[in-house]
Rosetta silent file (secondary structure, phi, psi, omega in degrees, C-alpha in Angstrom):
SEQUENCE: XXXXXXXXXXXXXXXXXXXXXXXXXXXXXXXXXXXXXXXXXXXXXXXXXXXXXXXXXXXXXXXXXXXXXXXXXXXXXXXXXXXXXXXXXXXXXXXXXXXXXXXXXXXXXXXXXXXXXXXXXXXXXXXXXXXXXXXXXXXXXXXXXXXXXXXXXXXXXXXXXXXXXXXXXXXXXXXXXXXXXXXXXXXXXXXXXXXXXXXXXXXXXXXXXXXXXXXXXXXXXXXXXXXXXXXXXXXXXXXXXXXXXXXXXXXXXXXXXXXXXXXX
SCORE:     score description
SCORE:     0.000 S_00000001
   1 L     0.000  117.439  164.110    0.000    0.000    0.000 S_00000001
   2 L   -47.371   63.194 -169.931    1.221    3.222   -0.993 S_00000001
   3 L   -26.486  154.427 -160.959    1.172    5.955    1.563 S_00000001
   4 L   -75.997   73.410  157.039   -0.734    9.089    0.867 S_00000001
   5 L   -16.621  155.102 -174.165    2.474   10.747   -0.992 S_00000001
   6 L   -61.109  -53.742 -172.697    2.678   14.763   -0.522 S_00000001
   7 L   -32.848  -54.037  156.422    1.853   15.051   -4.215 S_00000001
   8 L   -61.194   90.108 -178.548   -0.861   13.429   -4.704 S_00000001
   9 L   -42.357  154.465 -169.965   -4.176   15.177   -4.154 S_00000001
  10 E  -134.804  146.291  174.836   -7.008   13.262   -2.509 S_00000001
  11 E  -112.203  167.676  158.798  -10.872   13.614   -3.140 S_00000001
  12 E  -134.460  161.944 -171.102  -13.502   12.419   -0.854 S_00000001
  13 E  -157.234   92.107  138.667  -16.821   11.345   -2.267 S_00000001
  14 L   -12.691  132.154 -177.432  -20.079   10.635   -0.228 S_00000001
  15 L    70.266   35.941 -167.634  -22.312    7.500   -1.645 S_00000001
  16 L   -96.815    4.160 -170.823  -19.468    5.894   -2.803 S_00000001
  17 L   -87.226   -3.007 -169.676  -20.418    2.556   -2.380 S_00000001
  18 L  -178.521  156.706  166.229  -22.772    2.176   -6.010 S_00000001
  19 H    71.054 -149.154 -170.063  -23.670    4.560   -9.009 S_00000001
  20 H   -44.711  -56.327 -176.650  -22.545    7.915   -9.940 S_00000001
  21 H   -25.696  -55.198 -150.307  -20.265    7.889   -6.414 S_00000001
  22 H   -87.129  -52.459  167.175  -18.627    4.966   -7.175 S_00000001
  23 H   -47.855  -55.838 -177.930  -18.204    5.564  -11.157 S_00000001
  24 H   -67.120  -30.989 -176.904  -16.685    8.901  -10.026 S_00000001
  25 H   -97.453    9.488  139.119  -13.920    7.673   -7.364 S_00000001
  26 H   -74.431  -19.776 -171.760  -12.848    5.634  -10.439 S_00000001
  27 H   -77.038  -39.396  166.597  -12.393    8.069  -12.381 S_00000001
  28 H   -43.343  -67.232  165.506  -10.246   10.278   -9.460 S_00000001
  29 H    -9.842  -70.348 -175.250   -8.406    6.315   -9.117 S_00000001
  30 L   -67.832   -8.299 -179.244   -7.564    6.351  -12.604 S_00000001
  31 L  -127.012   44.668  150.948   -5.882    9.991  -12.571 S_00000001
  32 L    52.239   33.880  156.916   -3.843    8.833   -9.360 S_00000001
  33 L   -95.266  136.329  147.988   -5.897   10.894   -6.660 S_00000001
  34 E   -37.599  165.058 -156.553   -5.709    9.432   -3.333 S_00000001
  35 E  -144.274  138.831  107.666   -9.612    8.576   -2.382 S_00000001
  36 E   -95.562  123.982 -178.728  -11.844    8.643    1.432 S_00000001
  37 E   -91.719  134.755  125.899  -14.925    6.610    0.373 S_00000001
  38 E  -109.160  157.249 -172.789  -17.769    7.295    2.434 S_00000001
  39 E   160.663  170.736  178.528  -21.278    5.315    2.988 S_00000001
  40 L   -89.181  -20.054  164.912  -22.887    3.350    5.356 S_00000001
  41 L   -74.303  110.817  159.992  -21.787    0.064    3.779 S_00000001
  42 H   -21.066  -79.216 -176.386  -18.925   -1.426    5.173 S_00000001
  43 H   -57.988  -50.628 -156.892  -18.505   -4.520    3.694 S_00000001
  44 H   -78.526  -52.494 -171.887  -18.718   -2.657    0.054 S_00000001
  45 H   -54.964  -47.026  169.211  -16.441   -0.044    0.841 S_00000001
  46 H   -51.386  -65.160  173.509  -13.887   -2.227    1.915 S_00000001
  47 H   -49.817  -63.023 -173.858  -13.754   -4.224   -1.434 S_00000001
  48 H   -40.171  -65.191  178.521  -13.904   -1.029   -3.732 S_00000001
  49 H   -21.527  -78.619  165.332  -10.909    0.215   -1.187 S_00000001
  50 H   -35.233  -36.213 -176.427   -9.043   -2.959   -2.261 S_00000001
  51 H   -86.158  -73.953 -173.100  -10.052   -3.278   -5.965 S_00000001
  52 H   -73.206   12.711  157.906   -8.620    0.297   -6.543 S_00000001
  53 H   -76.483  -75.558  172.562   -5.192   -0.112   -3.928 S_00000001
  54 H   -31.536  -64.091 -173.584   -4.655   -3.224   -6.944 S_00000001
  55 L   -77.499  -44.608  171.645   -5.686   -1.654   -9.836 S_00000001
  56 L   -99.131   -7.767 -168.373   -4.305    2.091   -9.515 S_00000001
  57 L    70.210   23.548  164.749   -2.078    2.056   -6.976 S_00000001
  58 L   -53.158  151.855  172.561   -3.586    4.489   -4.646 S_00000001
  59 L  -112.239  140.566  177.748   -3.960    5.041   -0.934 S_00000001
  60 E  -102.643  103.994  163.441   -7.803    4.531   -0.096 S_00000001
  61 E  -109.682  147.694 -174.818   -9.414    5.624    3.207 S_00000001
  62 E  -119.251  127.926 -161.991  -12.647    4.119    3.869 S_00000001
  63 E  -133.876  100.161  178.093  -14.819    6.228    6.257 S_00000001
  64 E  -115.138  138.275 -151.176  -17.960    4.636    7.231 S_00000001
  65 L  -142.661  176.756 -150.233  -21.113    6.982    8.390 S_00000001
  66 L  -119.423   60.294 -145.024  -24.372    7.489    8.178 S_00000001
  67 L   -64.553  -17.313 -178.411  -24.870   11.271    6.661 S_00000001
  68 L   -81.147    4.010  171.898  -28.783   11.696    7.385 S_00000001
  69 L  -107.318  113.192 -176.026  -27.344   11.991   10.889 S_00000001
  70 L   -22.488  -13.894  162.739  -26.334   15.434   12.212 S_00000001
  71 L  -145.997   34.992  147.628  -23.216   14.867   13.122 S_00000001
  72 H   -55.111  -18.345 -178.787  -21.553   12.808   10.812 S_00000001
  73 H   -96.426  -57.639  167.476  -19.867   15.426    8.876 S_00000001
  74 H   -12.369  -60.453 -177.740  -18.362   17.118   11.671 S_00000001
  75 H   -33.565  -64.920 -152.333  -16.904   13.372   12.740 S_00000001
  76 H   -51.787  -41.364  178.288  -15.646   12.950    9.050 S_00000001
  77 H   -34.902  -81.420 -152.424  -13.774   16.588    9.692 S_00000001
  78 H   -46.099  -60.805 -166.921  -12.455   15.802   12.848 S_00000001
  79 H   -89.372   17.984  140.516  -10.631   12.607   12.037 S_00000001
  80 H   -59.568  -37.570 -159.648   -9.384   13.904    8.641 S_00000001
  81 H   -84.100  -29.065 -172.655   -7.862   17.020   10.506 S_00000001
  82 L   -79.960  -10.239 -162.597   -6.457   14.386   13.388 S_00000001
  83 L  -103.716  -33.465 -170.246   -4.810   12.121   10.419 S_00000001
  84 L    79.437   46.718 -179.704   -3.577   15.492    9.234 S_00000001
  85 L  -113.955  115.644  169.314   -5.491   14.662    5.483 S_00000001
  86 L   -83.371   88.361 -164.088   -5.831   17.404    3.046 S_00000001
  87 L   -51.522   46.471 -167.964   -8.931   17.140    0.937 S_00000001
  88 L   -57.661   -4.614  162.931   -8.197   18.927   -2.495 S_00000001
  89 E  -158.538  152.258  177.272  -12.146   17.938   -4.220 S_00000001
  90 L  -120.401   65.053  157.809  -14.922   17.409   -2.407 S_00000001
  91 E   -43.558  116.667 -148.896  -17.938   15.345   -3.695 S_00000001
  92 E  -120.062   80.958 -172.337  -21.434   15.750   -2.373 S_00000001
  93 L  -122.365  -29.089  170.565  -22.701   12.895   -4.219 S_00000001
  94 L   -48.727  143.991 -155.721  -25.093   10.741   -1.100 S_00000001
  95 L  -152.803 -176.593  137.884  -28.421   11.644   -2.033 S_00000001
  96 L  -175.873  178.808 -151.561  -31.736    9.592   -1.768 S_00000001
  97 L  -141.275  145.868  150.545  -35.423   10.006   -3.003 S_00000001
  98 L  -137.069  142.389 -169.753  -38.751    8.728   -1.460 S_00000001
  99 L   -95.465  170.008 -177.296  -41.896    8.580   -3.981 S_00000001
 100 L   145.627  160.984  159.256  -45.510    9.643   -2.823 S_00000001
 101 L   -81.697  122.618  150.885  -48.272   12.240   -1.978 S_00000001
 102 H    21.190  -86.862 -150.905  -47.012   14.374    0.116 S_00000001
 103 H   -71.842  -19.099  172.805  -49.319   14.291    2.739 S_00000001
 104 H  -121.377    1.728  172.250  -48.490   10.062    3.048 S_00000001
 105 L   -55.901  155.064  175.410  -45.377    9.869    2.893 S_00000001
 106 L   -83.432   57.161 -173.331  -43.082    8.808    6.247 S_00000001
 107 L     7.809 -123.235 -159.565  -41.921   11.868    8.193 S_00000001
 108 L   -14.400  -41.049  169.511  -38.996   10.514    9.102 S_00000001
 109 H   -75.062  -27.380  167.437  -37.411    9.219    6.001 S_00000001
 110 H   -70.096  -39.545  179.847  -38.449   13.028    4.457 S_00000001
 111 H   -67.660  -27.769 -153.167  -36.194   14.777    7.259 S_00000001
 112 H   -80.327  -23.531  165.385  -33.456   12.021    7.018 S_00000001
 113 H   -37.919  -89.927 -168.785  -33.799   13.169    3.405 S_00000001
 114 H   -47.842  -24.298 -173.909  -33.561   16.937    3.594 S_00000001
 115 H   -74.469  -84.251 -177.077  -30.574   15.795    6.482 S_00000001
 116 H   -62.405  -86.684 -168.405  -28.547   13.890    3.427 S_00000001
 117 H   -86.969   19.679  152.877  -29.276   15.940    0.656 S_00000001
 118 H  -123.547  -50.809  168.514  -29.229   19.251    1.767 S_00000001
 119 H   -36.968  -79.500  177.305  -28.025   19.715    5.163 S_00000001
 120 H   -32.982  -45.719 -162.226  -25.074   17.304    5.031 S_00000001
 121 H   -66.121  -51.590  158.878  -23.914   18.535    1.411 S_00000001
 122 H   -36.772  -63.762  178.678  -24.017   22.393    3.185 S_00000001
 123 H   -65.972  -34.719 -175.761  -21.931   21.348    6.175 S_00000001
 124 H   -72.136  -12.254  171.581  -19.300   19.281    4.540 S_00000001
 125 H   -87.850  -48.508  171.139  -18.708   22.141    2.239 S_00000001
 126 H   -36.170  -52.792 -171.963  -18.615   24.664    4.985 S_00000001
 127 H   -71.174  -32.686 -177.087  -15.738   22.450    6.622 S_00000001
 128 H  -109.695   20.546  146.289  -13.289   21.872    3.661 S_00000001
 129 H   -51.070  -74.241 -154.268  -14.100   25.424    2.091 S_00000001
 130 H   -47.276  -49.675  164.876  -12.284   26.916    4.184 S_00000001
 131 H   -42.028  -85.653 -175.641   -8.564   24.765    3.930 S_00000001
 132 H   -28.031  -61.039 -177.371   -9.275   24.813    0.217 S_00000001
 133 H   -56.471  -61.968 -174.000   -9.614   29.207    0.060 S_00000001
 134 H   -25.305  -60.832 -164.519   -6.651   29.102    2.411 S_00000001
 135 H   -91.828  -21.375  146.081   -4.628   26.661    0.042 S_00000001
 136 L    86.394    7.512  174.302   -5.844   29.095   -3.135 S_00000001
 137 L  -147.781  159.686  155.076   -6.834   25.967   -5.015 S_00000001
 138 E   168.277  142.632  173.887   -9.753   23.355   -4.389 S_00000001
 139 E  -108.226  145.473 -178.618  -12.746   21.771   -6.290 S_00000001
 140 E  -123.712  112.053 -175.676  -16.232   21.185   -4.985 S_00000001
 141 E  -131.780  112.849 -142.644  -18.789   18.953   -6.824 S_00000001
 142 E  -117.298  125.401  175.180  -22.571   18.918   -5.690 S_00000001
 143 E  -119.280  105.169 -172.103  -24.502   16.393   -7.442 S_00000001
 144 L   -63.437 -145.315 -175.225  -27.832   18.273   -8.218 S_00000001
 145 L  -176.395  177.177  173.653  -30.373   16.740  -10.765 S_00000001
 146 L   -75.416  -39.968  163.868  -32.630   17.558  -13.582 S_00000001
 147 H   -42.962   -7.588 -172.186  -34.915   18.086  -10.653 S_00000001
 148 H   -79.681   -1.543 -161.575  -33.414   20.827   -9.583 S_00000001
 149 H   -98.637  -18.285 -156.962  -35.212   22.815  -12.583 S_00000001
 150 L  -163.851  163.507 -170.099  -38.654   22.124  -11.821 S_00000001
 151 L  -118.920  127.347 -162.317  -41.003   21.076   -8.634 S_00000001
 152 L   -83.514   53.498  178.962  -41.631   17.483   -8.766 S_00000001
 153 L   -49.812  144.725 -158.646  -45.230   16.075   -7.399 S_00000001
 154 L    71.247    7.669  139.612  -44.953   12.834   -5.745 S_00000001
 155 L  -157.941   67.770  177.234  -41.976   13.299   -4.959 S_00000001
 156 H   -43.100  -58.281 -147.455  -42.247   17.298   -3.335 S_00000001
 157 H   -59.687  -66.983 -165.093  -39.424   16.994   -0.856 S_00000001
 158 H   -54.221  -60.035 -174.958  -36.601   15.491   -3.370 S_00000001
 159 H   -48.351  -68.813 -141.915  -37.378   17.873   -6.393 S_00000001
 160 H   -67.948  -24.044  166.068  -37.035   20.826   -4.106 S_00000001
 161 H   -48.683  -14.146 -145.023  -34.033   19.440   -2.282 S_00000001
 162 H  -110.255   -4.947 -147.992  -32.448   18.878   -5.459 S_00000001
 163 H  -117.045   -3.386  150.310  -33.329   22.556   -6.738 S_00000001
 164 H   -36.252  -90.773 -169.963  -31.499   23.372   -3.000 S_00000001
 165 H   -37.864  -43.803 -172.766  -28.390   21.787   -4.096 S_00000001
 166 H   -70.717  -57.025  178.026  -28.347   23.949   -7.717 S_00000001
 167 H   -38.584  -62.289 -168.684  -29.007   27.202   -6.191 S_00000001
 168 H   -55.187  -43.238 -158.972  -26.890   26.766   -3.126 S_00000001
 169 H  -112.291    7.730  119.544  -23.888   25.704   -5.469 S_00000001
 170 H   -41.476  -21.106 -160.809  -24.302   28.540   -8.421 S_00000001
 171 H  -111.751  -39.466 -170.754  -24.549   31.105   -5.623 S_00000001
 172 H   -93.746   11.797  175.136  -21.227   29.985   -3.700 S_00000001
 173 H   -86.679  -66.538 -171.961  -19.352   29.497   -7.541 S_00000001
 174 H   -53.655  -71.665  -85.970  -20.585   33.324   -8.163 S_00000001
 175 H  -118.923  -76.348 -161.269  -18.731   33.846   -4.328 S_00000001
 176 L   -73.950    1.689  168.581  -15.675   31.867   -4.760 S_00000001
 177 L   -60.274  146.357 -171.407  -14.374   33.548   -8.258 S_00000001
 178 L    63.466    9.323  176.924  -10.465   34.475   -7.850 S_00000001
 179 L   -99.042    5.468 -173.051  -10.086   32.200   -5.223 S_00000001
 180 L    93.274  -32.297 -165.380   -8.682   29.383   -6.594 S_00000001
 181 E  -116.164  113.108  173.191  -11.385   27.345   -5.443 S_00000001
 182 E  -100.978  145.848 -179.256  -14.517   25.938   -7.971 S_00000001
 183 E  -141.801  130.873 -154.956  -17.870   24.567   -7.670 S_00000001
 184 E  -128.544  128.756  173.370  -19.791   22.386  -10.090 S_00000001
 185 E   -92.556   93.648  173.974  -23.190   21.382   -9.991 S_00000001
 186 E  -108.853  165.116  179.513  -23.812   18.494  -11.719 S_00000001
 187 L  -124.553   79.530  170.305  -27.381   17.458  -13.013 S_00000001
 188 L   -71.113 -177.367  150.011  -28.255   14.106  -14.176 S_00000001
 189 L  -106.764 -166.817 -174.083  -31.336   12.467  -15.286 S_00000001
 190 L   -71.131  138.342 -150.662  -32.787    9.303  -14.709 S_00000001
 191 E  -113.114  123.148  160.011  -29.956    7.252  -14.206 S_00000001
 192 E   -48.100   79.932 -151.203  -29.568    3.482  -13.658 S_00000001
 193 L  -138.144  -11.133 -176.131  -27.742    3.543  -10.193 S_00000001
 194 L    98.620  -27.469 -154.256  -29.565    1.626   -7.907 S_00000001
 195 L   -75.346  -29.053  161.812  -31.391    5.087   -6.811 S_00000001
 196 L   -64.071  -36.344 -126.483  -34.671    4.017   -8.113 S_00000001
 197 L  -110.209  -37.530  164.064  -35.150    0.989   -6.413 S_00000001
 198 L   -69.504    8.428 -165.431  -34.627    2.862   -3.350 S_00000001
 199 L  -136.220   -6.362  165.420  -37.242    5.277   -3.945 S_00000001
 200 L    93.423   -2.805 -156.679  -40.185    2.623   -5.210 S_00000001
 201 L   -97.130   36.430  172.941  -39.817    4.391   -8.414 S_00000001
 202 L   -60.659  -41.381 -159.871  -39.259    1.162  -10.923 S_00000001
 203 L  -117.845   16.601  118.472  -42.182    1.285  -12.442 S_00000001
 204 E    21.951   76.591 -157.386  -42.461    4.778  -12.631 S_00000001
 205 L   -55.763  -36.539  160.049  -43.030    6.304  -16.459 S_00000001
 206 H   -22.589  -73.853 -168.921  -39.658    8.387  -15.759 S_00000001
 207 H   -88.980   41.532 -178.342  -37.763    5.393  -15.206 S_00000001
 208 H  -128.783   16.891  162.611  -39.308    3.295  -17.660 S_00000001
 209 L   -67.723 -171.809  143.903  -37.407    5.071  -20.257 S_00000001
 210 L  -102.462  127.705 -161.861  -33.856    5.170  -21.475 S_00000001
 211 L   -94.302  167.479 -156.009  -31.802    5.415  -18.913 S_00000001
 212 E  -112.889  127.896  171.250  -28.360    7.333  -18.901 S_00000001
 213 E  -101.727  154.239  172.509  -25.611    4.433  -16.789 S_00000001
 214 H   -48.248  -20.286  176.179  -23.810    5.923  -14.400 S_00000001
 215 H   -78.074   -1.579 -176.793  -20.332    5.585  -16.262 S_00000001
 216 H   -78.425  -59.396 -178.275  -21.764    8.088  -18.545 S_00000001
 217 H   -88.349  -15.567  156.971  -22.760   10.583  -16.278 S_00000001
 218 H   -41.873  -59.749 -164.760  -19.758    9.932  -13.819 S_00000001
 219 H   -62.914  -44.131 -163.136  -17.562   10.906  -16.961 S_00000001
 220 H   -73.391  -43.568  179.692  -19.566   14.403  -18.294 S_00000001
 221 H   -45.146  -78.650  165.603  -19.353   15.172  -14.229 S_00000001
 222 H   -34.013  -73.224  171.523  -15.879   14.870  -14.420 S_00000001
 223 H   -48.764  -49.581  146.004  -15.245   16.884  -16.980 S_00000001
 224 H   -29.241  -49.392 -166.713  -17.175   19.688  -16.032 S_00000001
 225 H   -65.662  -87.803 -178.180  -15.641   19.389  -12.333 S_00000001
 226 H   -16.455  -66.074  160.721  -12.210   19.862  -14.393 S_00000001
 227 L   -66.121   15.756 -178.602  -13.005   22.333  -16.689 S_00000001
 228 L    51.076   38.901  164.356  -14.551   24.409  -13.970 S_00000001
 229 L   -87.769  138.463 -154.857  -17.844   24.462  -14.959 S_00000001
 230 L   -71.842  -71.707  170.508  -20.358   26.054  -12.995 S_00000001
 231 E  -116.737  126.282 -171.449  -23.529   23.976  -14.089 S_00000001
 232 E  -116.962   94.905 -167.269  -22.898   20.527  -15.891 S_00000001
 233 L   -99.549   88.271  153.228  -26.678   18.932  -17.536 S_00000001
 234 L   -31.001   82.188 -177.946  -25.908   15.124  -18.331 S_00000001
 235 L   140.143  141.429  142.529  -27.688   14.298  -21.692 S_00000001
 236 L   -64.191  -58.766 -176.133  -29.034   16.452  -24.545 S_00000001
 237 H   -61.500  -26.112 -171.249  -32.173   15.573  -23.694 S_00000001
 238 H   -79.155  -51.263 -179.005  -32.034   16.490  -20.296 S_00000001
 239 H   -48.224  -63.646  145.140  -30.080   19.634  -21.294 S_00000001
 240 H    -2.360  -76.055  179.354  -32.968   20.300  -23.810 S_00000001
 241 H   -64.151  -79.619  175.299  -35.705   19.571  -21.162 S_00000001
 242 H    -5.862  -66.992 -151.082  -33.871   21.944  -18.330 S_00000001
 243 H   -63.713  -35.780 -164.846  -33.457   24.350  -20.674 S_00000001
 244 H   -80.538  -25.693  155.266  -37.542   24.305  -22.329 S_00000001
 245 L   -67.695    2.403 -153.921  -39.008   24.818  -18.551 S_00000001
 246 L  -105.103    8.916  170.045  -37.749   28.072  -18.191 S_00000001
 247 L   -96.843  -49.856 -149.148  -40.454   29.207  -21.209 S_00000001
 248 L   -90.828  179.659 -165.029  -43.529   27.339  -20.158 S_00000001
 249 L   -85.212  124.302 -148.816  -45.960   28.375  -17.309 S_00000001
 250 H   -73.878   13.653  161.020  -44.504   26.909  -14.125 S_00000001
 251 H   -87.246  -20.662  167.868  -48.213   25.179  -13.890 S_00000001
 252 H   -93.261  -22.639  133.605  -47.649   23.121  -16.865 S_00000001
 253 H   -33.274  -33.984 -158.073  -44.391   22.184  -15.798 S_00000001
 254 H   -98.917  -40.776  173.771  -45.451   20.984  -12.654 S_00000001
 255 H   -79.956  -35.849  157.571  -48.126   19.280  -14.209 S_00000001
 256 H   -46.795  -45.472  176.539  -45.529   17.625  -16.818 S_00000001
 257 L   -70.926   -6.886 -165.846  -43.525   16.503  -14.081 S_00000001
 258 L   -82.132  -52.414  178.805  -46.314   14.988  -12.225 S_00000001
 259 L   -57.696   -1.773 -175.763  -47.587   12.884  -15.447 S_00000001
 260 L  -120.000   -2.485  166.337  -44.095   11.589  -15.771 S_00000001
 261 L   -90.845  -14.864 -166.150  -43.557   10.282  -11.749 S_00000001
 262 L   -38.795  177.227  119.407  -47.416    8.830  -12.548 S_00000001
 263 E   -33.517  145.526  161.801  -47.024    4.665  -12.564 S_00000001
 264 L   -93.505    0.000    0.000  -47.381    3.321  -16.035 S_00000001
């Protein structure tokens, strides 16, 4: 095992155990960044850790937490800053979705929501902003959605969580000019990732499409993150769609999106 060398820059990447996450800390892997996976899987984390020590020759920390809980990113801080490990991109890629009316949905899985994809993605940015201004160089990459463009019925919480994440990282981009430091928003669409299955939303008309795999939008993410782009829209079509709500009347948007979370 290779020790974390001065040289070599390290990312950390939230969700890192399946999907985009996981597509994306190959792609860091493969351009010889140093890695901390986080997720709540163990077991998973541990192999990936192993498969990419083997394959790239990397050093791998595997850090495993639970991010809908309020003080997991603090933790993640603290025993980075006690290792003395200097984070040079940051990936805000744990996310999750729950489908429904509103009104029937399980309180508790909607906060631990709004906890993981907004809260969490805010603090963990807060902590390794700062190092990163300091250090006159760092990248930050917030993985938004096509939801973020439009409000989602049937799945209220998640759209507007997701339309959080764009705003939130477009407004601190706009902030952080001449600093050294960039922040990229990226936005797929529906994706094959395991994220539907976790959200009930198989059968879905949205996902009963063609779906975009995750090495796809892992890669246009990357490049964007690189090239310092601002907002990164996975797809034509999805770029297309994004771009064609901001003419219609946000009730027929709303109502598009709804016929397209419908069941088939």
């Amino acid at each position: 095992m290779n020790n974390h060398s001065n040289h070599a820059k390290t990312a950390l990447i939230t969700g890192a155990s399946g999907g985009i996450g996981y597509e994306l800390a190959k792609l860091f892997a493969f351009d010889r960044y140093n890695l901390v996976l986080v997720a709540r899987s163990e077991q998973k984390l541990k192999e990936i850790a192993e498969d990419f020590k083997s394959q790239f020759g990397v050093f791998v920390k595997v850090i495993v937490k639970d991010l809908s809980l309020a003080n997991a990113p603090e933790e993640i801080f603290e025993q980075l800053q006690q290792e003395g490990m200097k984070i040079d991109v940051l990936v805000n890629n744990a996310g999750f979705a729950t489908y429904g009316f509103f009104a029937e949905t399980d309180l508790k899985s909607q906060l631990q929501m709004m906890q993981l994809n907004m809260v969490a993605l805010t603090h963990l940015t807060k902590l390794f902003l700062k190092d990163m201004i300091a250090q006159k160089e760092g990248k930050i990459l917030n993985i938004a959605s096509t939801a973020a463009f439009q409000p989602g019925p049937l799945m209220a919480v998640y759209y507007a969580s997701k339309a959080y994440v764009l705003s939130f990282s477009e407004a601190i981009a706009n902030e952080l000019k001449g600093t050294g430091v960039t922040v990229t928003a990226l936005c797929p669409g529906p994706t094959e990732s395991g994220f539907e299955k976790r959200a009930d939303l198989g059968d879905s008309k949205l996902f009963n499409q063609q779906l975009m795999d995750a090495t796809t939008v892992a890669k246009i993410g990357y490049q964007g993150l690189m090239n310092h782009k601002p907002v990164v829209i996975a797809g034509l079509k999805n770029q297309l769609l994004a771009f064609s709500v901001r003419f219609l009347p946000r009730s027929l948007v709303t109502q598009i999106a709804r016929n397209l979370q419908e069941s088939v």
